[in-house]
TIGUTI-134191 format. One record per atom (N, C-alpha, C, CB): residue number from 1; atom name; z, x, y. Coordinates in steps of 0.1 Angstrom, whole numbers, plus 5000, padded with zeros to 4 digits. Glycine has a CB too. Example, Ala and Ser with C-alpha at 12.3 -4.5 7.8 and 13.67 -1.06 7.14 Angstrom:
2
ATOM   num   atomo      w      u      v
ATOM     1       N   5078   5132   4943
ATOM     1      CA   5078   5123   4955
ATOM     1       C   5078   5132   4967
ATOM     1      CB   5090   5113   4955
ATOM     2       N   5071   5128   4978
ATOM     2      CA   5071   5137   4989
ATOM     2       C   5079   5129   5000
ATOM     2      CB   5057   5141   4994
END
This chain:
143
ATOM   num   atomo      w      u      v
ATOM     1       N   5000   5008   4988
ATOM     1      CA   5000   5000   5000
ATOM     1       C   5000   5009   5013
ATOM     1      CB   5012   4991   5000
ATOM     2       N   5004   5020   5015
ATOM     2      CA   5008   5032   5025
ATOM     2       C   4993   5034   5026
ATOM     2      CB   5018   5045   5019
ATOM     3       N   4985   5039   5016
ATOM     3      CA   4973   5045   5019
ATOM     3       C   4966   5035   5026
ATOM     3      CB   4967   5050   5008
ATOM     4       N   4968   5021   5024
ATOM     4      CA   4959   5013   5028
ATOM     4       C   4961   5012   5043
ATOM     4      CB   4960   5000   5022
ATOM     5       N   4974   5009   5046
ATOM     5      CA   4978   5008   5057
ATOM     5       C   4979   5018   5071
ATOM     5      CB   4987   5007   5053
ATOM     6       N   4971   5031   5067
ATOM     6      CA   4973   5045   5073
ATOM     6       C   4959   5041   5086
ATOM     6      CB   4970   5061   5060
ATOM     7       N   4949   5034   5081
ATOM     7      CA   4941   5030   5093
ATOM     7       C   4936   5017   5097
ATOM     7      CB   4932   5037   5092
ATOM     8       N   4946   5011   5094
ATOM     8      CA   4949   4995   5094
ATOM     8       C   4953   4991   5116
ATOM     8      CB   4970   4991   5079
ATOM     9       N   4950   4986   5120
ATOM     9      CA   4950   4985   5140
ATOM     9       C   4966   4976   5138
ATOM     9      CB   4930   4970   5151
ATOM    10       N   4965   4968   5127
ATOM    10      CA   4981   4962   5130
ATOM    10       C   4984   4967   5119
ATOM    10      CB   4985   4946   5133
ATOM    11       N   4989   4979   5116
ATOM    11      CA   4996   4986   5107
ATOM    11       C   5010   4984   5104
ATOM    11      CB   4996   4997   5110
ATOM    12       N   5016   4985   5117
ATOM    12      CA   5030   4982   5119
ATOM    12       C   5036   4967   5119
ATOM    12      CB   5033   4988   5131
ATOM    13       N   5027   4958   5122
ATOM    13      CA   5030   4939   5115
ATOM    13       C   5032   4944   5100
ATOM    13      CB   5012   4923   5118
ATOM    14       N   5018   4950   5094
ATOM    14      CA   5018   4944   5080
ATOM    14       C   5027   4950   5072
ATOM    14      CB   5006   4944   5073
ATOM    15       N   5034   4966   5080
ATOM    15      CA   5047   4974   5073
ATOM    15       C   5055   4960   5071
ATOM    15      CB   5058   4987   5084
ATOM    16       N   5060   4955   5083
ATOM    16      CA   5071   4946   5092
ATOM    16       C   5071   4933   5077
ATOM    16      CB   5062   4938   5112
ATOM    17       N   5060   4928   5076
ATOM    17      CA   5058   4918   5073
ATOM    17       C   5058   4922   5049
ATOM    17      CB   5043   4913   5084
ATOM    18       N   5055   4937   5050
ATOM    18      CA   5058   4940   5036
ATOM    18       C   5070   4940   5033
ATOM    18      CB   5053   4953   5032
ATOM    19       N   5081   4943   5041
ATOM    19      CA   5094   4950   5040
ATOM    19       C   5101   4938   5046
ATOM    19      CB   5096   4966   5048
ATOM    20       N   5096   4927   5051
ATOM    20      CA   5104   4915   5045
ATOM    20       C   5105   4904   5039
ATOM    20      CB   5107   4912   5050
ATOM    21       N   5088   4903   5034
ATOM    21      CA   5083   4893   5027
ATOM    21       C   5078   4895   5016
ATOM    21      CB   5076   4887   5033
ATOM    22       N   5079   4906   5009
ATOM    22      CA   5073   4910   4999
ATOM    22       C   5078   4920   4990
ATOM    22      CB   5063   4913   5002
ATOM    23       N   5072   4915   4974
ATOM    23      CA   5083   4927   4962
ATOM    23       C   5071   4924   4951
ATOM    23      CB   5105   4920   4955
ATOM    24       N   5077   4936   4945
ATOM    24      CA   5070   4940   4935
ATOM    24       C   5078   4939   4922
ATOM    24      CB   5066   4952   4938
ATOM    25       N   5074   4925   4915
ATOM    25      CA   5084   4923   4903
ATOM    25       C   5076   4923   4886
ATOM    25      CB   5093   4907   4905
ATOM    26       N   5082   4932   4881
ATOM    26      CA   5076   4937   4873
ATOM    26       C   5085   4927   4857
ATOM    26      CB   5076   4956   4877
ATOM    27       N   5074   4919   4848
ATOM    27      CA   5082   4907   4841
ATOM    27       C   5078   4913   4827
ATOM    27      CB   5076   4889   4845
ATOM    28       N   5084   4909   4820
ATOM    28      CA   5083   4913   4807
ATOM    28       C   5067   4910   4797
ATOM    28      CB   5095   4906   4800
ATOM    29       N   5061   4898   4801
ATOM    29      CA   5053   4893   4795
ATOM    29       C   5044   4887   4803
ATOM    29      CB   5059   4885   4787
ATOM    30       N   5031   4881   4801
ATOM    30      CA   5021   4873   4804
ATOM    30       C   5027   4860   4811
ATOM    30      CB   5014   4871   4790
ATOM    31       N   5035   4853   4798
ATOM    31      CA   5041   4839   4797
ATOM    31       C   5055   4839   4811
ATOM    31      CB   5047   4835   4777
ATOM    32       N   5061   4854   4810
ATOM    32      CA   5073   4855   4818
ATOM    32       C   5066   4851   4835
ATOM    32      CB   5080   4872   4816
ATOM    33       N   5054   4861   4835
ATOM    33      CA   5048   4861   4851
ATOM    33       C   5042   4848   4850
ATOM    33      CB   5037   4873   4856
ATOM    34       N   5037   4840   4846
ATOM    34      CA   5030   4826   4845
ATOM    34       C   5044   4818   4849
ATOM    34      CB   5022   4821   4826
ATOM    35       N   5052   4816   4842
ATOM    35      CA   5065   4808   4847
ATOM    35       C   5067   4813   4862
ATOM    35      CB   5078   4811   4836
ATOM    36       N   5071   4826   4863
ATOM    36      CA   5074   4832   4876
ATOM    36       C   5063   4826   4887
ATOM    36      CB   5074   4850   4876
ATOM    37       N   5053   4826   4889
ATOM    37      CA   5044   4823   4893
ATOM    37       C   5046   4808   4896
ATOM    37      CB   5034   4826   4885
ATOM    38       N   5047   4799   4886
ATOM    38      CA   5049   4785   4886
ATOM    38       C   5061   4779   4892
ATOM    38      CB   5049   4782   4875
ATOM    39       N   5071   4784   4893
ATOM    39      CA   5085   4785   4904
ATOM    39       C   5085   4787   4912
ATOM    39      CB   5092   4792   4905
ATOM    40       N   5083   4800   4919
ATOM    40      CA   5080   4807   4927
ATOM    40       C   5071   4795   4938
ATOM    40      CB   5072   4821   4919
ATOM    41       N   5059   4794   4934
ATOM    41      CA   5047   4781   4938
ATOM    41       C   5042   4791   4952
ATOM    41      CB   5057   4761   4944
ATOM    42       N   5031   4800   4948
ATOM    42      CA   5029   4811   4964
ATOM    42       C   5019   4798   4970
ATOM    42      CB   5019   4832   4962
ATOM    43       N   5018   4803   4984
ATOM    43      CA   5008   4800   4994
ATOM    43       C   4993   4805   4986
ATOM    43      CB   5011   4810   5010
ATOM    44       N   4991   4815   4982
ATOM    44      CA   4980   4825   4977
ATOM    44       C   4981   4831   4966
ATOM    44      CB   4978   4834   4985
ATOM    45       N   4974   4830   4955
ATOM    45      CA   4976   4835   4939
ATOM    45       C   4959   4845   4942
ATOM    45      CB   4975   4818   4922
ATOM    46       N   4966   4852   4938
ATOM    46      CA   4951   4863   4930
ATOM    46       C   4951   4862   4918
ATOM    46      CB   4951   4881   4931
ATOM    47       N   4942   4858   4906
ATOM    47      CA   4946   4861   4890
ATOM    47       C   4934   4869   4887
ATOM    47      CB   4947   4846   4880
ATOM    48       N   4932   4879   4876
ATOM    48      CA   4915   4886   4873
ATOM    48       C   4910   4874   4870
ATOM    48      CB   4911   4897   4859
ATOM    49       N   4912   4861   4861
ATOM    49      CA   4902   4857   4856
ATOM    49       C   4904   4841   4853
ATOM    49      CB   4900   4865   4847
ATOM    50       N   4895   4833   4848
ATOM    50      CA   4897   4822   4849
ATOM    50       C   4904   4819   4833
ATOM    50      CB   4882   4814   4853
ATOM    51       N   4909   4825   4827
ATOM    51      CA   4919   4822   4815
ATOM    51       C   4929   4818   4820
ATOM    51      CB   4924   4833   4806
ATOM    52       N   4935   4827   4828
ATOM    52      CA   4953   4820   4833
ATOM    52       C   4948   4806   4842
ATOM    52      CB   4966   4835   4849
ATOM    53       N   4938   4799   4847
ATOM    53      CA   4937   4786   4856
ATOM    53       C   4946   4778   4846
ATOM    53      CB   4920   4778   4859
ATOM    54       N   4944   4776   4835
ATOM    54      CA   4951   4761   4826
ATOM    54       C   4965   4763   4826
ATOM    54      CB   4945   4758   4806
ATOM    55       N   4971   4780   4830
ATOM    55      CA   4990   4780   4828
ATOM    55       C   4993   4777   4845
ATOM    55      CB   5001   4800   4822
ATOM    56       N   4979   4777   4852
ATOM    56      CA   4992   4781   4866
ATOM    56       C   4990   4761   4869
ATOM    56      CB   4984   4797   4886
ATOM    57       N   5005   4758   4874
ATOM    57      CA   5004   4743   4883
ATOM    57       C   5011   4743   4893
ATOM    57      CB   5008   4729   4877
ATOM    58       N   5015   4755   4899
ATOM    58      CA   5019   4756   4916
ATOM    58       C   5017   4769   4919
ATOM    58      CB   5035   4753   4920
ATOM    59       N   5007   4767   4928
ATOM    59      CA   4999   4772   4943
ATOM    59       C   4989   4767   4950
ATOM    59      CB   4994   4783   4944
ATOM    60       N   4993   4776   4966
ATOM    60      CA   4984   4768   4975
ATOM    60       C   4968   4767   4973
ATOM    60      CB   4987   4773   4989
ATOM    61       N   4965   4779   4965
ATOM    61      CA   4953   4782   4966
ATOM    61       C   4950   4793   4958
ATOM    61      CB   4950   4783   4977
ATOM    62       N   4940   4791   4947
ATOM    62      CA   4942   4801   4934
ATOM    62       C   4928   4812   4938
ATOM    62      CB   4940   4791   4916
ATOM    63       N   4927   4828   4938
ATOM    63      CA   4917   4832   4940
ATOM    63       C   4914   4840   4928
ATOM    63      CB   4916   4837   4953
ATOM    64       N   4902   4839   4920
ATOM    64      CA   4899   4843   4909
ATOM    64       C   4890   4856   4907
ATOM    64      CB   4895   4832   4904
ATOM    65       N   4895   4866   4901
ATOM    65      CA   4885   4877   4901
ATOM    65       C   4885   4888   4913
ATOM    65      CB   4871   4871   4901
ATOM    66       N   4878   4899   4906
ATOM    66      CA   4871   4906   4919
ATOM    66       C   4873   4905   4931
ATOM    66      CB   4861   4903   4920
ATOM    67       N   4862   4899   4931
ATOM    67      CA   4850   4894   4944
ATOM    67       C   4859   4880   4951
ATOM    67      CB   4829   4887   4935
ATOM    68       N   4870   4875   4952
ATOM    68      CA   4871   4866   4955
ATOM    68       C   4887   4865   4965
ATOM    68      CB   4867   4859   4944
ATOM    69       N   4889   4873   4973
ATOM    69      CA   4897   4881   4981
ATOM    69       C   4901   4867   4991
ATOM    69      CB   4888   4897   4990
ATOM    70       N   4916   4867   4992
ATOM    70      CA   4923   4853   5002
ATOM    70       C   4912   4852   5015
ATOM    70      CB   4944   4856   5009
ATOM    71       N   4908   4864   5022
ATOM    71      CA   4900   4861   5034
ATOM    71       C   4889   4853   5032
ATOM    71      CB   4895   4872   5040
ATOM    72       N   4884   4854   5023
ATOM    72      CA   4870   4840   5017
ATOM    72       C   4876   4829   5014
ATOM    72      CB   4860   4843   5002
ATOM    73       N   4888   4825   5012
ATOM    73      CA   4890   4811   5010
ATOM    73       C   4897   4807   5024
ATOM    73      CB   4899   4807   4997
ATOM    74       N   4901   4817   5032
ATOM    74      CA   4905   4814   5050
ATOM    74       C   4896   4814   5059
ATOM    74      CB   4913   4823   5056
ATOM    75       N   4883   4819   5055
ATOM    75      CA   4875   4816   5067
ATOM    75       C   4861   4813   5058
ATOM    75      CB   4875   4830   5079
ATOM    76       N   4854   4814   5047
ATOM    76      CA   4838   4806   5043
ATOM    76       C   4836   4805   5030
ATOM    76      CB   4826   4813   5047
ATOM    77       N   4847   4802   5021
ATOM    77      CA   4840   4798   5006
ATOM    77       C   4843   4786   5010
ATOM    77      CB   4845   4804   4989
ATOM    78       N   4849   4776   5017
ATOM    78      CA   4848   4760   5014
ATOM    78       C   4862   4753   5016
ATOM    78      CB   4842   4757   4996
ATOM    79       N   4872   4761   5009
ATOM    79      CA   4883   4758   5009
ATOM    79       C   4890   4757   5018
ATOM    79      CB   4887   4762   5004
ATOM    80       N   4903   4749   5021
ATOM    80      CA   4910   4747   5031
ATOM    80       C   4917   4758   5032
ATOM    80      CB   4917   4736   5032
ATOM    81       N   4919   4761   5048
ATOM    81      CA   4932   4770   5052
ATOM    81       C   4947   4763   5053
ATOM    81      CB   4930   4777   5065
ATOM    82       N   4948   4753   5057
ATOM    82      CA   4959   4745   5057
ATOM    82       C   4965   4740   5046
ATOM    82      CB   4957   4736   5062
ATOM    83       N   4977   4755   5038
ATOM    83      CA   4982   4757   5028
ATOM    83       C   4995   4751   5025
ATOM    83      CB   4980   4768   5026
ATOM    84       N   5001   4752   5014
ATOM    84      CA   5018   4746   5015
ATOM    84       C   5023   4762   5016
ATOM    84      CB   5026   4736   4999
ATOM    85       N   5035   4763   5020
ATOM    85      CA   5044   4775   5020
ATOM    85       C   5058   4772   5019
ATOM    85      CB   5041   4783   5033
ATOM    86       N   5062   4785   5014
ATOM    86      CA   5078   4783   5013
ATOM    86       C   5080   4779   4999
ATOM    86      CB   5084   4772   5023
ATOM    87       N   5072   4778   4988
ATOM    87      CA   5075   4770   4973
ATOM    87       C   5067   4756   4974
ATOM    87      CB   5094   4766   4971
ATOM    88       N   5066   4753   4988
ATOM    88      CA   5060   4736   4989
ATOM    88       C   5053   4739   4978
ATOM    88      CB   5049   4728   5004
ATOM    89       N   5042   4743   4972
ATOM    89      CA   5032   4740   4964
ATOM    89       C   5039   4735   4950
ATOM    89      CB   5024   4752   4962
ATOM    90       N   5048   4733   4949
ATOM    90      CA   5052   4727   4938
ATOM    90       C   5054   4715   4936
ATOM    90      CB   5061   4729   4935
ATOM    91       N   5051   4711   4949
ATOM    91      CA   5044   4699   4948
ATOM    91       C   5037   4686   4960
ATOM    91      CB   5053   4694   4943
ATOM    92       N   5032   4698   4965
ATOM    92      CA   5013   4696   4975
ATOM    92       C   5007   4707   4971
ATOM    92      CB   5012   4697   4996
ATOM    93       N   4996   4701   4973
ATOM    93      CA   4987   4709   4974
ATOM    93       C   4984   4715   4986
ATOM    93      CB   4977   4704   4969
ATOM    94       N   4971   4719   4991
ATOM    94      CA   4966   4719   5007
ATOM    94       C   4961   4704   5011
ATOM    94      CB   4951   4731   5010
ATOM    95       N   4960   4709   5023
ATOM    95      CA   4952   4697   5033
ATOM    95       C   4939   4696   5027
ATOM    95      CB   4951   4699   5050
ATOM    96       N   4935   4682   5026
ATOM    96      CA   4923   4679   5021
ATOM    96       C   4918   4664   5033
ATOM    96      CB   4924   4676   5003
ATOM    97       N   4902   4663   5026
ATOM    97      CA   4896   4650   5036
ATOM    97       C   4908   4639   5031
ATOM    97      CB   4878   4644   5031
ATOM    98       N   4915   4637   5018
ATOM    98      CA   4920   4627   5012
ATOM    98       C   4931   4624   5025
ATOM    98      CB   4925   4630   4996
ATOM    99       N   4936   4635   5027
ATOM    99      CA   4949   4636   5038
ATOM    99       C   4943   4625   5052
ATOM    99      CB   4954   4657   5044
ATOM   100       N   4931   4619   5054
ATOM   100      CA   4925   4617   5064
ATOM   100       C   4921   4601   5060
ATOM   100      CB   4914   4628   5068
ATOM   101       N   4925   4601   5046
ATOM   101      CA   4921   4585   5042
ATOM   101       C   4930   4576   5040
ATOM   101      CB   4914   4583   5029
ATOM   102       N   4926   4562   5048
ATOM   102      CA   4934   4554   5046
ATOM   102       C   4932   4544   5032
ATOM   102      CB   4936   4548   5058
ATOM   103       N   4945   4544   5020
ATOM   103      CA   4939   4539   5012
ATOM   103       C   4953   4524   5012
ATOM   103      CB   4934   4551   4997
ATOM   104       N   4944   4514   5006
ATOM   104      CA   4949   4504   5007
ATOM   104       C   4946   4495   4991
ATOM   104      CB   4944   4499   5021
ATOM   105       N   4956   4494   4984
ATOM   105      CA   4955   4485   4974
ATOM   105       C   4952   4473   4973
ATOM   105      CB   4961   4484   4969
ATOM   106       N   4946   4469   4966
ATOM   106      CA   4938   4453   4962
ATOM   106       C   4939   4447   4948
ATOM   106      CB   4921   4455   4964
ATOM   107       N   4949   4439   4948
ATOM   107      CA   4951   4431   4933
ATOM   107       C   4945   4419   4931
ATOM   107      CB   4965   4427   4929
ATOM   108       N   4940   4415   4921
ATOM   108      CA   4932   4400   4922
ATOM   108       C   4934   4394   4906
ATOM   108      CB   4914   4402   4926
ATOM   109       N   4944   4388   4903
ATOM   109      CA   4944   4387   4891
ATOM   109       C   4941   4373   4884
ATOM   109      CB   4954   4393   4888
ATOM   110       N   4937   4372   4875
ATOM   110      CA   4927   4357   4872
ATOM   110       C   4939   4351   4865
ATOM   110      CB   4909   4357   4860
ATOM   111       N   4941   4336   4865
ATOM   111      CA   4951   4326   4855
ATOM   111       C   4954   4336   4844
ATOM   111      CB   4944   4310   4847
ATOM   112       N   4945   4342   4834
ATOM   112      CA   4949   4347   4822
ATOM   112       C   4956   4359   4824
ATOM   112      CB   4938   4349   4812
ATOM   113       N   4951   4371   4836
ATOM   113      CA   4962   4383   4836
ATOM   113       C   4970   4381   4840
ATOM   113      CB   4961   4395   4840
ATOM   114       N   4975   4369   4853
ATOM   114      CA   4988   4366   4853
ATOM   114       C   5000   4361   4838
ATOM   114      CB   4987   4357   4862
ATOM   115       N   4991   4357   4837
ATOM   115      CA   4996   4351   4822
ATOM   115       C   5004   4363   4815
ATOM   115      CB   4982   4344   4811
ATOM   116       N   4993   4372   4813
ATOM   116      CA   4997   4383   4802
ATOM   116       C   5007   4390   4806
ATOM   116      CB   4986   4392   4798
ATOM   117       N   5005   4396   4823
ATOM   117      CA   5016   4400   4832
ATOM   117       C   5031   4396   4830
ATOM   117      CB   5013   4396   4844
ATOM   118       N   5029   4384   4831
ATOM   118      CA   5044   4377   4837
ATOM   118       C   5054   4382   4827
ATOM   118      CB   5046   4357   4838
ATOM   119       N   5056   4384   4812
ATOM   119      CA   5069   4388   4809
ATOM   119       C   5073   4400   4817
ATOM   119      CB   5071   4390   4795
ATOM   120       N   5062   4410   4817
ATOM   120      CA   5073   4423   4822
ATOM   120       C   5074   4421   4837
ATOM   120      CB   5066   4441   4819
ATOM   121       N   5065   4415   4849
ATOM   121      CA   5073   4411   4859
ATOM   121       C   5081   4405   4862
ATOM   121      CB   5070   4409   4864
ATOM   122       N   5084   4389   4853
ATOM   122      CA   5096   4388   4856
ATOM   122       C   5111   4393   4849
ATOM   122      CB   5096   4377   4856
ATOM   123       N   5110   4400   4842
ATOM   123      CA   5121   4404   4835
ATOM   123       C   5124   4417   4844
ATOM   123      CB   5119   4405   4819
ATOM   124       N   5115   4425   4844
ATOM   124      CA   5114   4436   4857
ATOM   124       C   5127   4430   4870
ATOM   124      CB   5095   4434   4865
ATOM   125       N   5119   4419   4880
ATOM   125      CA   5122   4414   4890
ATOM   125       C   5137   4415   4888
ATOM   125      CB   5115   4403   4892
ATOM   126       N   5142   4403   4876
ATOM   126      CA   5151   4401   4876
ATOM   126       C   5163   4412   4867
ATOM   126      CB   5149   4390   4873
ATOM   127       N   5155   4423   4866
ATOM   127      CA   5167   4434   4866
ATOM   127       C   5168   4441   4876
ATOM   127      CB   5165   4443   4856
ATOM   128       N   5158   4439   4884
ATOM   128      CA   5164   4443   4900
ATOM   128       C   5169   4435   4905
ATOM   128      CB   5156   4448   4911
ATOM   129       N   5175   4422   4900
ATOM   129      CA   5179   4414   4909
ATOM   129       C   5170   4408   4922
ATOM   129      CB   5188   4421   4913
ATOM   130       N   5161   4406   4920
ATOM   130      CA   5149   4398   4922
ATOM   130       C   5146   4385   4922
ATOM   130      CB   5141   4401   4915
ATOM   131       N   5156   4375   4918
ATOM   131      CA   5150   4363   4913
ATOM   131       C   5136   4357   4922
ATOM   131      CB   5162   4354   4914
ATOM   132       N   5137   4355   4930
ATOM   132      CA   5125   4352   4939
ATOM   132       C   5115   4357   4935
ATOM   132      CB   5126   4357   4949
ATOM   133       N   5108   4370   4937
ATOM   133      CA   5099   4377   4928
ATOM   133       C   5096   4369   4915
ATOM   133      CB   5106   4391   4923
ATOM   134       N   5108   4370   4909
ATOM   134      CA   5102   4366   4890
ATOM   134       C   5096   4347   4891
ATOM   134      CB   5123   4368   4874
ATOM   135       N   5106   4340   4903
ATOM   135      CA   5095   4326   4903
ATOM   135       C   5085   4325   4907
ATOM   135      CB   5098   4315   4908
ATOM   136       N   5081   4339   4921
ATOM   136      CA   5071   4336   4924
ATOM   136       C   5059   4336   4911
ATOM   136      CB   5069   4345   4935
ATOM   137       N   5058   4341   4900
ATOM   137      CA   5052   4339   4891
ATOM   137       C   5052   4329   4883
ATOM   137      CB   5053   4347   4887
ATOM   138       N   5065   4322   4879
ATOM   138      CA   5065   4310   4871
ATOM   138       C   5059   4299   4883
ATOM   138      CB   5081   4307   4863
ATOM   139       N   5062   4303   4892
ATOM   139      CA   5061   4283   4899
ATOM   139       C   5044   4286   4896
ATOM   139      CB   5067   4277   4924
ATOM   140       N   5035   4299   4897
ATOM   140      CA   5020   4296   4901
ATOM   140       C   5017   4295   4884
ATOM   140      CB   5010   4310   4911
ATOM   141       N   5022   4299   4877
ATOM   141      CA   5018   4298   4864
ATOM   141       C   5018   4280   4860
ATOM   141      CB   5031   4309   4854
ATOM   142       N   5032   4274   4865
ATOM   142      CA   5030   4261   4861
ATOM   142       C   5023   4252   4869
ATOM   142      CB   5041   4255   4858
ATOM   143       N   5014   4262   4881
ATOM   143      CA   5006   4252   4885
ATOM   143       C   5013   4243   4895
ATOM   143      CB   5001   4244   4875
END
């Protein structure tokens, strides 16, 4: 990291920023760093290759191989920069178009799926203490 850093213009941020945000942990196993990884939940994963994709399920943003360095997914392979941090990834992802949609549910259910419905809604209802709920189904059922 020193050698890299020797003709780096903000040299001294990325000391700053090594020596308090960053370690080098060295895990017994494959499966050990896959878990670590998955805890952990980084902003930014490097992995060599597309084998580890199916163990990892928290980070902000996975970069695979080589050729495929965090600066290309922050500024022109496609992907968002608006990452989770801090562990968030364990459970967000990044900002996406979806984050910009408004989605709104629509139920329509015919005499017969109410029909089929109504035991587990009303028995549902009325274990939350619902009664209301659970007749709104019987009064339309009997019409």
């Amino acid at each position: 990291a020193e050698r890299r850093l020797e003709d780096l213009p903000t040299a001294a941020t990325a000391r700053e920023a090594l020596r308090r945000n960053s370690a080098v942990i060295l895990v017994p196993s494959l499966e050990a760093g896959i878990e670590l990884v998955n805890r952990f939940a980084p902003e930014h994963l490097s992995i060599p290759s597309t084998d580890l994709l199916p163990h990892i399920r928290s980070a902000g943003s996975i970069f695979v191989g080589p050729f495929s360095p965090e600066a290309a997914g922050d500024y022109a392979s496609g992907t968002n920069h608006v990452l989770p941090t801090s562990g968030y990834a364990r459970i967000r992802g990044g900002l996406s178009a979806a984050d910009f949609v408004k989605v709104i549910s629509v139920q329509q259910l015919s005499p017969k799926g109410l029909r089929a419905l109504a035991p587990a809604i009303t028995t549902l209802a009325r274990a939350e203490g619902l009664e209301a709920h659970a007749r709104s189904v019987e009064v339309r059922l009997r019409g």
